[in-house]
PASE-782275 format. One record per residue (C-alpha): residue number from 1; residue in one letter; x, z, y. Coordinates in steps of 0.25 Angstrom, whole numbers. Example, Ala and Ser with C-alpha at 12.3 -4.5 7.8 and 13.67 -1.06 7.14 Angstrom:
<pts>
(pt 1, a, (49, 31, -18));
(pt 2, s, (55, 29, -4));
</pts>
This chain:
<pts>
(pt 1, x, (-58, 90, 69));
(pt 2, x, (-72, 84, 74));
(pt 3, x, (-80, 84, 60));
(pt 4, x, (-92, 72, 61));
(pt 5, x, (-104, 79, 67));
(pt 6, x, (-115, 81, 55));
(pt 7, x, (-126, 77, 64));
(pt 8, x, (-128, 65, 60));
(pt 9, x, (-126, 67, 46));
(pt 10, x, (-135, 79, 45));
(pt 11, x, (-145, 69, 52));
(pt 12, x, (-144, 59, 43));
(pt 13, x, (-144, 67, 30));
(pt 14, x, (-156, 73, 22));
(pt 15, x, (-160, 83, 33));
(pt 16, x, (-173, 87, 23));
(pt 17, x, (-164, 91, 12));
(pt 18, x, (-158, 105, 8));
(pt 19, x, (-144, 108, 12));
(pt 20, x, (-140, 110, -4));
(pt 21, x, (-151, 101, -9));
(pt 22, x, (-153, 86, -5));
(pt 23, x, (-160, 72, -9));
(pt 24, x, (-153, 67, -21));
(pt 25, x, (-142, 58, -17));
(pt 26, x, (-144, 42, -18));
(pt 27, x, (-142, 35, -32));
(pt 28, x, (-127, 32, -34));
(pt 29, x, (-120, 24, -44));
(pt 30, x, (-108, 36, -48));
(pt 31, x, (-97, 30, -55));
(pt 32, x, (-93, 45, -59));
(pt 33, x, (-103, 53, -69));
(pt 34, x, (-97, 67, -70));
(pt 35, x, (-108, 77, -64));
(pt 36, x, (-116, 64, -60));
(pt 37, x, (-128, 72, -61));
(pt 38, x, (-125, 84, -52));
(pt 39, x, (-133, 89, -39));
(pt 40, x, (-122, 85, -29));
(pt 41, x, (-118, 71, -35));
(pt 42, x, (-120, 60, -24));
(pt 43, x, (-122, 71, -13));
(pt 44, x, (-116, 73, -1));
(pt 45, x, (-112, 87, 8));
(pt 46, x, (-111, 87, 21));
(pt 47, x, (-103, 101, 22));
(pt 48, x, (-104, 104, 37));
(pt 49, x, (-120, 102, 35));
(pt 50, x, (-119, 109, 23));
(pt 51, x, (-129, 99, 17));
(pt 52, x, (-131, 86, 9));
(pt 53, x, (-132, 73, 16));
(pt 54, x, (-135, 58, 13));
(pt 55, x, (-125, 47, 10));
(pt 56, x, (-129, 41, 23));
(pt 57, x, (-127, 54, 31));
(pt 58, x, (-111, 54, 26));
(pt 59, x, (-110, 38, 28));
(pt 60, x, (-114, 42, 45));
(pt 61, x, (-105, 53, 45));
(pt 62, x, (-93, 44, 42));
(pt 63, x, (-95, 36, 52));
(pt 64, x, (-92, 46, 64));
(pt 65, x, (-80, 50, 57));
(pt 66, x, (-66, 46, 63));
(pt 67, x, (-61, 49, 49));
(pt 68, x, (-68, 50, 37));
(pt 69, x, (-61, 56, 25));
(pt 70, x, (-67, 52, 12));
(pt 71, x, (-62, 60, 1));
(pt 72, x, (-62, 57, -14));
(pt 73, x, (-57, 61, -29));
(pt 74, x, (-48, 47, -30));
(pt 75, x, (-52, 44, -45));
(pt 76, x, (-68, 45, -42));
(pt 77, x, (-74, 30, -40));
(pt 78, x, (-85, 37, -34));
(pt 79, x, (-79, 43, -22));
(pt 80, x, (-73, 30, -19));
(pt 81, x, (-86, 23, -18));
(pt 82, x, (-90, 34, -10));
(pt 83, x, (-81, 32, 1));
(pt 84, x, (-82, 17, 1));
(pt 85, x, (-95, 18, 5));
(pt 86, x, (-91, 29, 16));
(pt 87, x, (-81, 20, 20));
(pt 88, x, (-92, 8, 24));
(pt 89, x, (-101, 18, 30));
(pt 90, x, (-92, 20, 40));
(pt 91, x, (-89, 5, 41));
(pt 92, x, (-103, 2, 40));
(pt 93, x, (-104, 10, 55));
(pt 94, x, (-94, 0, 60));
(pt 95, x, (-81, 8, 60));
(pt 96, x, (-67, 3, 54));
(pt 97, x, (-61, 16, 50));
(pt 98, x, (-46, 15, 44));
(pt 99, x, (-49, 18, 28));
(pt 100, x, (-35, 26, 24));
(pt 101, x, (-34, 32, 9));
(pt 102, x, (-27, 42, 5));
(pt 103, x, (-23, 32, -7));
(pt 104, x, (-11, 25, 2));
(pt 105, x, (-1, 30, 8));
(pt 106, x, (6, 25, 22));
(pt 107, x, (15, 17, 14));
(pt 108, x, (5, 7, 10));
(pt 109, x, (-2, 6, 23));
(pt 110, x, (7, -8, 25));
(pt 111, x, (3, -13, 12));
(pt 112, x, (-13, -11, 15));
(pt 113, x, (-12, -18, 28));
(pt 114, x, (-4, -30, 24));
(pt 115, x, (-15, -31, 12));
(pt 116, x, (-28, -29, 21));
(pt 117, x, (-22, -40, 31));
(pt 118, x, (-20, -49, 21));
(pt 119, x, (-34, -47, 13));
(pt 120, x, (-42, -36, 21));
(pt 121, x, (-54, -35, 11));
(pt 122, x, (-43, -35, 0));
(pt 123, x, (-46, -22, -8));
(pt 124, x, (-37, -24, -21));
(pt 125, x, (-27, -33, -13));
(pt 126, x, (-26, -18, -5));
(pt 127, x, (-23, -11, -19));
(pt 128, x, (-13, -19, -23));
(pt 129, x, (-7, -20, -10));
(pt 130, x, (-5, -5, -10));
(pt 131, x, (-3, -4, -27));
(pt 132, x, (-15, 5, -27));
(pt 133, x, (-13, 2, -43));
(pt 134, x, (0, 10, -44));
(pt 135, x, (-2, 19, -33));
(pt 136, x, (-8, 31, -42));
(pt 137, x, (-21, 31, -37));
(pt 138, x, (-35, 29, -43));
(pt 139, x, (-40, 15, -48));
(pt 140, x, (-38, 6, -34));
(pt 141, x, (-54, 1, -40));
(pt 142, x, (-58, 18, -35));
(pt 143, x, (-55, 13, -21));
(pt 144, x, (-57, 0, -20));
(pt 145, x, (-72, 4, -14));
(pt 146, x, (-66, 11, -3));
(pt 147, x, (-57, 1, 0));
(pt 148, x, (-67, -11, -1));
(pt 149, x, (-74, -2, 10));
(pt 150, x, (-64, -2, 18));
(pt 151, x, (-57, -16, 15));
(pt 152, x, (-72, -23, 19));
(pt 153, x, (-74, -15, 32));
(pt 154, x, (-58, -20, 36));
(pt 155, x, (-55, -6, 36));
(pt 156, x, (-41, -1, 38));
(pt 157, x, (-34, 4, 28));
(pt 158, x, (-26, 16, 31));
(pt 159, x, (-15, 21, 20));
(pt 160, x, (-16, 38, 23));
(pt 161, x, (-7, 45, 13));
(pt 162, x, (7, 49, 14));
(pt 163, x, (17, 40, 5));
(pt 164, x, (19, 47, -10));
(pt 165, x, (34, 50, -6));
(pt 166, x, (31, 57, 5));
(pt 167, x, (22, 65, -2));
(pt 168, x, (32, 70, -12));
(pt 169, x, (43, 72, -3));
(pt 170, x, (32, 81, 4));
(pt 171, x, (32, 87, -9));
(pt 172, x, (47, 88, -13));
(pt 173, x, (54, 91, 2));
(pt 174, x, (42, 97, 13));
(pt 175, x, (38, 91, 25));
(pt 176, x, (52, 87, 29));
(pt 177, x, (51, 75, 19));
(pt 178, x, (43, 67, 30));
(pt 179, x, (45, 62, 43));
(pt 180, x, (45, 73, 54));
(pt 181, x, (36, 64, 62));
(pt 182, x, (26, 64, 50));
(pt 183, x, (28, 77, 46));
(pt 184, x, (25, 84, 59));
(pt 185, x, (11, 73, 61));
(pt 186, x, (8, 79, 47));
(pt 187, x, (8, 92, 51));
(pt 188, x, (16, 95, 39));
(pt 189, x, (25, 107, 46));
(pt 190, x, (12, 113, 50));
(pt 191, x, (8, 126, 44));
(pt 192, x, (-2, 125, 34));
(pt 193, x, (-13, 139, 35));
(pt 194, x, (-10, 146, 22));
(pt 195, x, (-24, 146, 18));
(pt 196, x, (-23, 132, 17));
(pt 197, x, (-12, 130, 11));
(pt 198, x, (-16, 140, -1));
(pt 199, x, (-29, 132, -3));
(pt 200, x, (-21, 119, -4));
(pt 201, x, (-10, 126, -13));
(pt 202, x, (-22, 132, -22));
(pt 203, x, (-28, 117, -22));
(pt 204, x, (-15, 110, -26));
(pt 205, x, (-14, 120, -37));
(pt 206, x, (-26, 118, -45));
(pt 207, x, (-26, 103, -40));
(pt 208, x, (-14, 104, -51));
(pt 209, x, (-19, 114, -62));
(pt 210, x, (-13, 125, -56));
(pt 211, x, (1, 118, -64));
(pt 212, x, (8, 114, -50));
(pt 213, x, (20, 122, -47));
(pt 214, x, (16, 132, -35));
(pt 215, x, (29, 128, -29));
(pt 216, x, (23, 113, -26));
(pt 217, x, (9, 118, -19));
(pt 218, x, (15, 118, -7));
(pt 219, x, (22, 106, -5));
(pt 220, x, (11, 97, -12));
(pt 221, x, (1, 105, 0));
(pt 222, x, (12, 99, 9));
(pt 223, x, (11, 86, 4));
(pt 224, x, (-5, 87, 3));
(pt 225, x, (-7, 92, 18));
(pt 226, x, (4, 77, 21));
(pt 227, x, (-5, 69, 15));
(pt 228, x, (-17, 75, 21));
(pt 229, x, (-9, 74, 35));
(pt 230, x, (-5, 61, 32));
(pt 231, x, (-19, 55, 28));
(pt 232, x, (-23, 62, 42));
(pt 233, x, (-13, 54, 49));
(pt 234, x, (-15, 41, 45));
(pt 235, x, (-31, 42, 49));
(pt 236, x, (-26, 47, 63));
(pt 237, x, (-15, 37, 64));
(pt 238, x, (-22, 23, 58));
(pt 239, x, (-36, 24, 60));
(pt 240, x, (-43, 15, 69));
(pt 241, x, (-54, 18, 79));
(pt 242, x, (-65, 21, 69));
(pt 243, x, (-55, 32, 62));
(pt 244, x, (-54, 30, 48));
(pt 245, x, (-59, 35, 34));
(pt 246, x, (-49, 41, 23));
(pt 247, x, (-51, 41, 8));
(pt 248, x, (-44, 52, 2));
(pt 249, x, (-46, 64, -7));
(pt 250, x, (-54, 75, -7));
(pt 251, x, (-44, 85, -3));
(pt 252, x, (-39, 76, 8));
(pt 253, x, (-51, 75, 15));
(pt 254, x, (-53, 92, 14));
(pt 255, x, (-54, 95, 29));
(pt 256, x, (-48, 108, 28));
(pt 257, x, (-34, 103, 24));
(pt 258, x, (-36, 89, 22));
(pt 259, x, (-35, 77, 29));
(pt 260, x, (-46, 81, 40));
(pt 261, x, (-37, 94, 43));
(pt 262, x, (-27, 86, 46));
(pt 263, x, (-35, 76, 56));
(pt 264, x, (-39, 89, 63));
(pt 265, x, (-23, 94, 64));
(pt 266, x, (-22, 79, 71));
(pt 267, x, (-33, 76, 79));
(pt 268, x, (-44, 85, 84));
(pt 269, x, (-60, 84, 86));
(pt 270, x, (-59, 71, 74));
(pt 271, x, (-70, 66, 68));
(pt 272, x, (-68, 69, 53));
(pt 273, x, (-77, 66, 41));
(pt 274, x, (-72, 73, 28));
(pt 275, x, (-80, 67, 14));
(pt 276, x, (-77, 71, 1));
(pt 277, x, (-82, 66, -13));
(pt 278, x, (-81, 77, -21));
(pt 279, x, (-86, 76, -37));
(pt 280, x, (-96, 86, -41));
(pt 281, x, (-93, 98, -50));
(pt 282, x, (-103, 103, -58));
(pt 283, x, (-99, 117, -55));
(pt 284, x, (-101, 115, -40));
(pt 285, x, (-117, 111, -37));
(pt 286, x, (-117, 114, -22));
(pt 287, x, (-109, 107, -13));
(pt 288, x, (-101, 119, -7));
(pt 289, x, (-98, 122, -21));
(pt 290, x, (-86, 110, -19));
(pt 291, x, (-79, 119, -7));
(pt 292, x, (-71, 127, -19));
(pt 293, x, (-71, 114, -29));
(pt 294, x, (-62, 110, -17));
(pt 295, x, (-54, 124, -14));
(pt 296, x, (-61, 128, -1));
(pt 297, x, (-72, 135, 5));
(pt 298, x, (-79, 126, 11));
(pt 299, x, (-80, 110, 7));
(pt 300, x, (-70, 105, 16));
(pt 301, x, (-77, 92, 18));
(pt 302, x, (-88, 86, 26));
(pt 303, x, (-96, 80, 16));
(pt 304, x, (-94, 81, 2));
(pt 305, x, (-99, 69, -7));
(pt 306, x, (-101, 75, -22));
(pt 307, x, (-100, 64, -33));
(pt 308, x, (-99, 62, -48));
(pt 309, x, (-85, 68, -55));
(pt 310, x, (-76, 60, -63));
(pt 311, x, (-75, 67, -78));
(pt 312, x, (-61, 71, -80));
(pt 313, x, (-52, 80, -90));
(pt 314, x, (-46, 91, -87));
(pt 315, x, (-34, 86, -79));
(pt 316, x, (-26, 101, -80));
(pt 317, x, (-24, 100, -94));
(pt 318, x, (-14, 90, -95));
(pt 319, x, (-6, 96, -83));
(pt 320, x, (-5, 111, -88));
(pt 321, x, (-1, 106, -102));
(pt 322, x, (9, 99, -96));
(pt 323, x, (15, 111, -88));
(pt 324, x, (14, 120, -100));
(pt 325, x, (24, 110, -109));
(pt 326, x, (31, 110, -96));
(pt 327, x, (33, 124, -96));
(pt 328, x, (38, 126, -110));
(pt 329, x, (48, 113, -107));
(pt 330, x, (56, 118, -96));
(pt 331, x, (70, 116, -98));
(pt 332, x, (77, 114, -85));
(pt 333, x, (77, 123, -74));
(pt 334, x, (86, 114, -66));
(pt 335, x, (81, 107, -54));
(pt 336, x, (77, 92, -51));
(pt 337, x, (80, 87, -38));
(pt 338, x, (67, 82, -31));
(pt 339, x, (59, 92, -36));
(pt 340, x, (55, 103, -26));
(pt 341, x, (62, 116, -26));
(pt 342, x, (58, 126, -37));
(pt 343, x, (56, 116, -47));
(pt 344, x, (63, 110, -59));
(pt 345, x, (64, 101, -67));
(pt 346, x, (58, 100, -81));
(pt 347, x, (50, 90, -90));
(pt 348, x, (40, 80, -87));
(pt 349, x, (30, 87, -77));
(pt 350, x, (16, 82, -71));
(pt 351, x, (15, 75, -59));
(pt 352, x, (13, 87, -51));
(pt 353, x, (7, 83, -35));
(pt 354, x, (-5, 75, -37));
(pt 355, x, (-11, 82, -22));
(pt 356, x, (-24, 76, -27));
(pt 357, x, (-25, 76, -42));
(pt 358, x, (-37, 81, -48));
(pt 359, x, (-34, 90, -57));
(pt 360, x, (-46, 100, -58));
(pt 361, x, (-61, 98, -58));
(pt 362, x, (-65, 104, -43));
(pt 363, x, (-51, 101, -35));
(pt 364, x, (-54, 87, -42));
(pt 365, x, (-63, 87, -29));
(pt 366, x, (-52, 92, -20));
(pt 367, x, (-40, 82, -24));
(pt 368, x, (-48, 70, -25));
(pt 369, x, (-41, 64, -37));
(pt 370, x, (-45, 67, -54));
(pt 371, x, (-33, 66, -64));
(pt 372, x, (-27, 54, -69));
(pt 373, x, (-21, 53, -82));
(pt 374, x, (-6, 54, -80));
(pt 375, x, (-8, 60, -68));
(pt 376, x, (0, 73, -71));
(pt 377, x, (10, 68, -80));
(pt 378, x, (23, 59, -74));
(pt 379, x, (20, 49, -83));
(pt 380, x, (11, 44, -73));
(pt 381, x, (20, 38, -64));
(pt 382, x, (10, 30, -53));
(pt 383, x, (7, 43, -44));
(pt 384, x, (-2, 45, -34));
(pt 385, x, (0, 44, -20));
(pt 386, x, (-5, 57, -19));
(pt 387, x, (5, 62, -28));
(pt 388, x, (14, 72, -23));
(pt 389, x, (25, 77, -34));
(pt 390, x, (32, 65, -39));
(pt 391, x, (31, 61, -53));
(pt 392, x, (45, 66, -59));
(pt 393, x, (49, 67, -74));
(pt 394, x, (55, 82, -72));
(pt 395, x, (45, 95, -70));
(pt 396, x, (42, 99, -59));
(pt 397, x, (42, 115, -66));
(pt 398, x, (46, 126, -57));
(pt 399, x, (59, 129, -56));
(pt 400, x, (66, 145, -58));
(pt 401, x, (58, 154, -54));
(pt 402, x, (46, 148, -50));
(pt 403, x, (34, 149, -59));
(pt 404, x, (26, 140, -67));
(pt 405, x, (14, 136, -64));
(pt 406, x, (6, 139, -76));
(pt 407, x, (-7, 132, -81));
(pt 408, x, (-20, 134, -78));
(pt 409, x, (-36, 129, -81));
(pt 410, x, (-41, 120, -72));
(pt 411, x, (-53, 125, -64));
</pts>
């Protein structure tokens, strides 16, 4: 994979400034306030150059880009703004890049055209048309900047993800529960490196408080690399001549085993350009700092733009409490059809499989989405897309012989 050469951003940025220590960042309006007054707030890290650069030096960097990959914690109106305003740099140049999200899956792509040819500027007539209101997803008013941006530039708009059902049936059967054709453009029989696939195990199990059953790390890794394979896809296989720009999360967007990995499997020597907006910690004060915030070495990113956090509680709580009356409630050992092997049925569980929830201050950053209240209790039937283990009203509790996970602090 071909990254965009830093020459003309190193060019462009503040060539007289230290590589730790640059001009204050322009005055912003945040809309969050969490940390607002921390050294990296409104900063942006070129990580290849290993050194700050301006706004304007980012905005001419995505304009060489075939695609561009704009990452994001879904509930933070600040990142959304963001990326509108990546979204017209690059239209600003002249380009029509295709605009695809993460958000809608190929299913809807039928109902987005038909609404764009009908009113192409049409930004909530787009909502309803897709029922972003029962989808599960953030407030539509957290995107409606993005796609304002896109809808005035007569972008397209591209639908990315994989369909919900497929994304369970991932979950529940293996690769065999879709199409060959797909499966095998997927790569989804490929071997994974086991280094790899520990890291994503060991993310996906702090990304759920450490209460997921082991047995389900690997086929929601499965159904994690699918979606990031068919994000991939659909750039390569619907974008126009001035490639296209994705709006995703964080994680998605990691080039190590994200969407970027799986361009380069695809197509080699492409122009990629991997952003993410990251909140500030106030543990981590140097940019590197954020490389373990996210599980790796190295930040596994281009640029990294660091903004205000949103205040949250602690979203384990409710989830290990839950576990632990689960665990003095089993009754039954018998098992429920549909759920994977090894496991039983039992009371009322949590919505285990949210790929991308946030659950713990740091991978917060890594998933790209905070807790919503509900969010880990089936009585929250409207899931989101992104939601891999369908909501049941039996547990999801390991069966004989398989041991419980137990609870653990959040970190």
């Amino acid at each position: 994979m071909t990254r965009t050469p830093t020459a003309l951003v190193l060019a462009l940025s503040l060539g007289c400034a230290s590589r730790q220590q640059p001009s204050p960042p322009p005055a912003r309006e945040w809309a969050t306030t969490l940390h607002q007054d921390h050294p990296l707030v409104g900063r942006i890290w070129d990580v290849a150059g290993g050194r700050f650069v301006d706004e304007s030096a980012l905005r001419a960097a995505v304009v060489p880009a075939r695609f561009v990959l704009l990452g994001e914690r879904h509930d933070h109106p600040d990142h959304h703004r963001l990326q509108a305003e990546l979204v017209r740099a690059r239209t600003a140049s002249g380009q029509r890049p295709a605009l695809a999200f993460e958000m809608l899956d190929v299913t809807q792509q039928p109902a987005v055209d038909a609404a764009l040819k009908a009113h192409p500027e049409d930004v909530e007539g787009l909502a309803k048309a897709v029922d972003w209101a029962n989808s599960g997803w953030p407030g539509f008013n957290l995107y409606a900047p993005v796609f304002a941006a896109g809808l005035q530039a007569h972008l397209p708009i591209v639908a990315a993800n994989l369909p919900r059902a497929q994304v369970r049936a991932l979950v529940m059967k293996g690769p065999e529960a879709i199409p060959s054709d797909l499966r095998s453009r997927l790569g989804l029989e490929a071997p994974v490196p086991e280094a790899e696939a520990k890291a994503v195990r060991e993310e996906l199990d702090r990304s759920h408080c450490g209460q997921l059953p082991q047995e389900m790390l690997e086929p929601m890794a499965l159904a994690q690399r699918a979606r990031d394979a068919m994000m991939a896809d659909r750039l390569l296989e619907t974008v126009p001549a001035d490639g296209a720009i994705l709006i995703t999360g964080n994680g998605h967007v990691r080039e190590d085993r994200g969407v970027p990995a799986h361009l380069e499997r695809r197509v080699k020597d492409v122009t990629v350009l991997s952003v993410a907006l990251l909140e500030v910690s106030p543990e981590a004060l140097n940019p590197q700092d954020y490389a373990a915030v996210v599980g790796a070495a190295t930040l596994p990113y281009d640029y990294v733009w660091f903004t205000p956090a949103m205040p949250e509680d602690d979203p384990c709580r409710a989830l290990r409490e839950r576990n632990q009356k689960q665990q003095v409630a089993r009754a039954s050992s018998s098992h429920v059809p549909g759920l994977p092997h090894g496991m039983r049925s039992n009371v009322r569980p949590p919505c285990y499989g949210n790929v991308q929830h946030r659950p713990v201050r740091g991978v917060a950053a890594l998933h790209g989405l905070s807790q919503h209240p509900g969010d880990t209790s089936c009585t929250r039937r409207k899931l989101p897309l992104h939601w891999v283990w369908p909501c049941s009203r039996v547990a999801a509790a390991p069966g004989p012989g398989i041991k419980a996970p137990t609870p653990s602090s959040s970190t």
